[in-house]
N, C-alpha and C positions, 0 to 999 in steps of 0.2 A: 441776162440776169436782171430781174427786176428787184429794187430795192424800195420797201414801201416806209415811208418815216413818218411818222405820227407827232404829233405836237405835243400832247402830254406825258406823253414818258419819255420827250426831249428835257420838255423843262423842271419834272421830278429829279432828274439824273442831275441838270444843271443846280437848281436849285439842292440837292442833297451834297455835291459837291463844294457849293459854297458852305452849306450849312457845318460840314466839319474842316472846312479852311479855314472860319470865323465865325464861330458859335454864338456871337450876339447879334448876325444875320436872321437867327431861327426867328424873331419875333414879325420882324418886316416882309422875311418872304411870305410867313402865312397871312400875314395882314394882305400884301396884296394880292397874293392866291384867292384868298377867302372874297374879295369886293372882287376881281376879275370875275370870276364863277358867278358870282351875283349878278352882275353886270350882264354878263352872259345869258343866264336866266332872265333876268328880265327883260332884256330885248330880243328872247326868242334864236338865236344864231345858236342853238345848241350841237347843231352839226357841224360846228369847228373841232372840237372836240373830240 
């Protein structure tokens, strides 16, 4: 059995988890979601993703 795990819809599910354990998390995860993705863009690694 191969089991394939992917990084972004680990850290949607993580991230969604926190976000209704502590609803004043929503601002901070997208802030660093939002510069991550950017970051990511701009130095081209788009295949982590």
């Amino acid at each position: 059995m191969n089991i394939h795990l992917s990084l972004a819809p680990l850290v949607a599910l993580i991230a969604g988890i926190l976000i209704l354990v502590m609803p004043r998390l929503l601002n901070f995860i997208v802030a660093i979601y939002l510069i991550i993705i950017g970051l990511i863009g701009l130095f081209g690694t788009g295949h982590l993703l």
